[in-house]
Each structure stands twice: as structure tokens, then as C-alpha cells.
C-alpha positions, 0 to 999 in steps of 0.5 A: 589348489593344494593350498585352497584344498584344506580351506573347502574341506574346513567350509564343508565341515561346519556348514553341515546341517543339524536335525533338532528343534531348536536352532544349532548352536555354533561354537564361540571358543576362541581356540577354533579361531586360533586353529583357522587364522593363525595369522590374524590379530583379532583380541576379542572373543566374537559372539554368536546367536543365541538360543532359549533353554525354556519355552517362556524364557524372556530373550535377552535384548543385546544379543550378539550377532557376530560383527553386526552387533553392538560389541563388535561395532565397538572393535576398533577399525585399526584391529580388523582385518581386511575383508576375505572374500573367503566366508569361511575365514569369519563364521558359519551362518544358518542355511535356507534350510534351518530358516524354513524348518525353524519356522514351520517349527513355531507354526507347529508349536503355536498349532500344538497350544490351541489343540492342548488348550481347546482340550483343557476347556473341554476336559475342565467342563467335563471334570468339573461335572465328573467331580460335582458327581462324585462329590455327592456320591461321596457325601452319599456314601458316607451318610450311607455309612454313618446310617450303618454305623449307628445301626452297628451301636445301636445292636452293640448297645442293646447287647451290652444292655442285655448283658449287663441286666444278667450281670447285675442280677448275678452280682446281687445272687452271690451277694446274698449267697455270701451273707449266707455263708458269713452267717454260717461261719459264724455258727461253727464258733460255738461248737468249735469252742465247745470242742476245746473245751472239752480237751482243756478239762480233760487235760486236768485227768491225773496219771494214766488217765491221760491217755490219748484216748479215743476221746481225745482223738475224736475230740482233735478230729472234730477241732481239726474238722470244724477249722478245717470247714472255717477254712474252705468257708473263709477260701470260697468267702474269700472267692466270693469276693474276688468275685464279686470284684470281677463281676464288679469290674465287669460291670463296670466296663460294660457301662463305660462301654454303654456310656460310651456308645450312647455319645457315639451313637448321639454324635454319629446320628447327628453327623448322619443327619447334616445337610449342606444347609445345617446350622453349624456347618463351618471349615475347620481347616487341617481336620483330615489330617489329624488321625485322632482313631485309636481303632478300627471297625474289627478292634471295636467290634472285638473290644464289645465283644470281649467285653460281653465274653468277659461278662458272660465268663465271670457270670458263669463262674459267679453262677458256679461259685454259687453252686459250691458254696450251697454244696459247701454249706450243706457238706460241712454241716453234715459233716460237723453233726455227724462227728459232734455225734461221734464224738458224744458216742465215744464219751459214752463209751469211755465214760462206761470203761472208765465206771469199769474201771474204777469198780475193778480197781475198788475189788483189786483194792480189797484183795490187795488189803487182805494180802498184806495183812496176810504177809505181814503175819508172814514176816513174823513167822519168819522173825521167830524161826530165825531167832531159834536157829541162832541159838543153834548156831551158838551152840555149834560155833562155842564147841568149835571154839572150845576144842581148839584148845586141845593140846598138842597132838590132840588137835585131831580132825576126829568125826565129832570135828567134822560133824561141828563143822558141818552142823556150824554150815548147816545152822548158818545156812537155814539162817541164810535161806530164811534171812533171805525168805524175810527179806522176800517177804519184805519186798512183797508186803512193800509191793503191796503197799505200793500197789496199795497206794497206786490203786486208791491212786488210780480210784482217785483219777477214775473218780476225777476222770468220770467228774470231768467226762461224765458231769463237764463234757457231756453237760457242754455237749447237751446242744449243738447247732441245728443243721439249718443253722449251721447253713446260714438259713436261720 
């Protein structure tokens, strides 16, 4: 009993029953054999059943059955050993029970396909309605869309075409406007050349009557106030421009964008209006799958709408631009007219300073002749007063000189020898005082003839001066163009 013991535990082992769908698996491995007959001289592995991995998977057609099988048949007879009536000395077999389970497992399986394919029918007559449906709910929907879509173009396109009329109406304005000023630009060449002019003569005074007068600087102001117009001309000609390179731009983007709501408007009301039946209707295969869009309904929209924003703000600031420039016009020739008539007020006044002047010099002139004259009568006198005195001194120095002869002690310093010396100082110098009153008289009668000559001088420069203010200027300044001209009008 103890040695059958371990051989009734060993069957109870194997034969247990196992829960799957498929049946159990027995294992082959040589190793297990070993363990259960260590004794027997069996040289080939035994094969047991086998079992499909998939349900569609073709079974093999030699399979092996443990000693019924073809491979076993082929063991030799001399390698077996004799036959045990112990069953668990070979291998384990499937029970009544895994048979049955086995069975009613292919009943179910067979029973579960007729349910799943009388549910496929049923589900693909009603999915074939439910896509048929759909189908031509989707192709209502998107001819639905289409028919939106051309209205969206269609109040894009008559926006833009509104928009573009203003636009080029604007254009042609501020086309007319920039004549104008062209124009007007070209009138203020005349004055500003009469302005210079009149500075390059009066560069010819001579002397003091170069003088930074208010002439002069009335004459600068008006050169610098007539370039300063050319400028503000040439920067709001010049703003006219760009302008009108905006505008253009402007307009120009508006009829890219009409153009080419006009195709899509052409093409989208064609798509609209395909049926199943239209001519042309073809497959082009792989068509959905090329994403050639480059926008969405928001970013074309916005594209439009940018597009009129940009038109309405280069025409607004077109419409300014027109504002100034009239404004321009107008300031800058009252402006030019007012200082042209400044300008002539001052040569006025300086031409009667410059009469005052003259006449003045002419009187100062005279005075100064009769001066001279005087002083040089002066000088004579004063020659002839001299020429006594030195004989005076003659006297007094020849006693001086006599006396030094004296002998001896003789040699006093007696009150005739101190008055010789004192008449000797005296004499010299009165001849002294009067040399120096000559030489006084001299320099006065020089002054004289300098101030002589410097006031038939300075009659000469007034007489130059009145020639070039008074004949030259006065005679270019007789004309000026009018206020409508100045403003580009005539």
C-alpha cells in the first residue's frame, strides 16, 4: 500500500479537470516521464492532442495521438514495454466530462454565429438606409452652404465695389489738387528771383552803406519765407504722392480682391447648382485629401474687411491731405504778399533815409570846406609868430655866450645872468607852445581834408545807394503775382 501510495496521489494530480473553452492541454515534456518511469527505455518523446490558436485556423492532418498515431506506430516493438494495467503509467485522457462541455461549447459557438449574422443582415439594410439618408442630407447641407457662400461674396463684392467707386473718385480729387499746387509752386520762382535780385544790387553799395539794413534783412526773410513755402509745397507735393501710391495700392487690392470674388462667386454658384445628373461630374480620386485652403471663413472675411478698412483710411487721409493743401495754398500766398508788401515799405523808408542822408552830408561838406580854409590862415599865423620869437632867442642865447668869456673871477652869477637864462627858458619856451599849437593846427586842417574827402565819399555811396534802391529794386518790385495765382487758380 505504501508503495502504490505515491502512484494514486500522482493519477489524482493529473486527472483534475480544468474550466476553459478550449480543450486542456496535456503536457509532452520528456522531463515528466523521466520523473514517472525512471526505469523504462522509452527513446522518443510521445505526442499529445492538439488544439487551434484561431477559430478559422485549418487543423493539421497527422495529428498525433499518443501511442495510436502514426509515429508511434512506428516504435519499434522491441523498444516498448510491456503493457501496465496501471493507466497512469502512460498518459492522462479527457474525462466525460470535458467531452460533454467540449460539445455543447461548439453548439453555442455555432448558435452565437447565426445570431451575429442574422444581426449583421438586419443592421446592414438598416445602415444602408441610414447612409442613403445621410448621404443626401450631406449633399443638402452643402449645397445649403454653397447657396450661403455665394450670398457672403456677393455682399463682399458689392462692398468692395461701393468702396472702390469712393476710392477712385478720391484718387482723381487729389490728382487735380496736386496740379494745383504744381502750379503754384511754379509762380513763387518769379518773386523769389526778384528777392535775389535785389540782394546781388545792393551788394554793389559801396563803404558804410553796406549796412545790414532793415532792408536787407526784410529782403533775407522774404527768400527765406518764399523757400520756406517751396518747402512745405514740395513736402505736402511730395505727401500727395505717397498718397496717391496708396490710394493706388489701395485700389489696386480692391480690384484684385473684386476679381477675385467674381471667380469664386462664378465657381461657387456653379458647385451650388450641380446635381447627381450634371454633365461634367466625374471621381477624381485623393481630391479630399488635398488641403489646398489657405484660409478660413474668419481670415476671409477679415481679409475683405481689412481690405475696405485700409481703403476708407487712405481715402480719409487723401481727403485730409486735400484740406491742407488748399489751406497751404492760401496761407502761403498771404503770406508772400504780406512780406512782398513789407518789403517795398522798407525800401521806401530807407530810400528817404538814404535822401536824408546825403543832403546832410552835402551841408557837413560845405562847413567842412569853409573850415579848412579858415585853418589854414591858422597855421600862417602861427608860422609868422614863431619866425619873431626866434630872433629873441638869438639875442638872449649870443649874451649867454658872450659873457662866458669873463675872466677869472669875473665869472659871477650876477641878476643880469640869471635873468639871460630865464629870458633864454622863456623865449624857448613860447617856441615851444607855438610849435606845438602848429602842429595842432596841422593835424586839424589833415582831419579836415580827411573828413573832407570821406564826405564827398560818402555823397558818392549815398548817390550809389539811391541809384540801386530807389531806380533798380523799386523798378523789379513794381509786379508781383496775384493772390490767385500764387494759388495755382489761373
Amino acid at each position: 500500500m505504501d508503495l502504490l501510495r505515491p502512484a494514486i496521489m500522482a493519477t489524482h494530480a493529473h486527472s483534475q479537470p480544468t474550466s476553459a473553452n478550449f480543450l486542456p492541454a496535456i503536457t509532452t515534456m520528456t522531463s515528466s516521464y523521466k520523473n514517472h518511469f525512471p526505469h523504462s527505455n522509452f527513446t522518443h518523446s510521445l505526442s499529445l492532442p492538439w488544439r487551434p490558436s484561431t477559430y478559422y485556423k485549418v487543423a493539421s492532418n497527422l495529428p498525433t495521438l499518443g501511442p495510436y498515431s502514426i509515429r508511434s506506430q512506428r516504435v519499434s516493438e522491441s523498444t516498448m514495454l510491456p503493457f501496465v494495467s496501471n493507466r497512469t503509467t502512460l498518459f492522462t485522457r479527457y474525462t466525460p466530462d470535458d467531452w460533454y462541455r467540449a460539445n455543447l461549447a461548439n453548439f453555442l459557438e455555432s448558435k452565437t454565429s447565426w445570431h451575429n449574422s442574422e444581426k449583421l443582415r438586419v443592421d446592414t439594410s438598416r445602415l444602408i438606409q441610414d447612409k442613403y439618408q445621410k448621404t443626401r442630407k450631406s449633399q443638402r447641407d452643402s449645397t445649403q452652404n454653397l447657396g450661403e457662400r455665394v450670398n457672403d461674396i456677393g455682399f463682399w463684392k458689392s462692398e468692395i465695389i461701393h468702396e472702390l467707386d469712393g476710392m477712385i473718385g478720391e484718387t482723381n480729387e487729389l490728382t487735380d489738387i496736386k496740379k494745383t499746387m504744381e502750379r503754384s509752386l511754379m509762380e513763387t520762382e518769379a518773386p523769389l528771383q526778384v528777392a535775389r535780385e535785389c540782394l546781388f544790387h545792393r551788394e554793389k553799395r559801396m563803404g558804410i552803406d553796406l549796412v545790414h539794413d532793415e532792408v536787407e534783412t526784410n529782403l533775407l526773410m522774404e527768400v527765406d519765407i518764399i523757400l520756406c513755402c517751396q518747402e512745405r509745397m514740395k513736402l505736402h507735393l511730395d505727401k500727395a504722392i505717397a498718397q496717391l501710391a496708396s490710394n493706388r495700392a489701395a485700389q489696386h487690392e480692391l480690384e484684385k480682391d473684386l476679381s477675385d470674388k467674381q471667380t469664386a462667386y462664378r465657381i461657387d454658384d456653379k458647385c451650388q447648382h450641380l446635381q447627381n445628373t450634371s454633365d461634367g461630374v466625374s471621381f477624381y480620386r485623393g481630391v479630399e485629401k488635398v488641403d489646398a485652403t489657405i484660409s478660413v471663413p474668419e481670415s476671409w472675411a477679415k481679409f475683405t474687411d481689412d481690405n475696405i478698412l485700409r481703403s476708407q483710411s487712405e481715402r480719409a487721409a487723401s481727403s485730409k491731405l486735400r484740406e491742407d493743401i488748399q489751406n497751404l495754398l492760401v496761407v502761403t500766398a498771404n503770406e508772400m504778399w504780406n512780406h512782398f508788401n513789407k518789403v517795398n515799405m522798407a525800401f521806401t523808408n530807407r530810400i528817404a533815409e538814404t535822401a536824408d542822408a546825403k543832403n546832410k552830408i552835402q551841408t557837413h561838406l560845405a562847413k567842412t570846406l569853409q573850415e579848412i580854409f579858415q585853418t589854414e590862415m591858422t597855421i600862417e599865423s602861427i608860422k609868422k609868430a614863431i619866425k619873431e620869437k626866434s630872433a629873441f632867442l638869438k639875442v638872449a642865447q649870443t649874451r649867454l655866450d658872450e659873457r662866458t668869456r669873463r675872466p677869472n673871477i669875473e665869472l659871477c652869477r650876477d641878476m643880469a645872468q640869471l635873468r639871460l637864462v630865464n629870458e633864454v627858458y622863456e623865449v624857448d619856451d613860447t617856441i615851444q607852445t607855438l610849435q606845438q599849437r602848429l602842429r595842432d593846427a596841422e593835424d586839424s586842417l589833415q582831419s579836415l581834408a580827411h573828413n573832407k574827402a570821406t564826405l564827398e565819399h560818402e555823397l558818392a555811396v549815398k548817390a550809389n545807394t539811391l541809384y540801386i534802391d530807389q531806380e533798380k529794386c523799386m523798378s523789379m518790385r513794381k509786379s508781383f503775382p496775384s493772390t490767385l495765382r500764387l494759388v495755382g487758380f489761373c
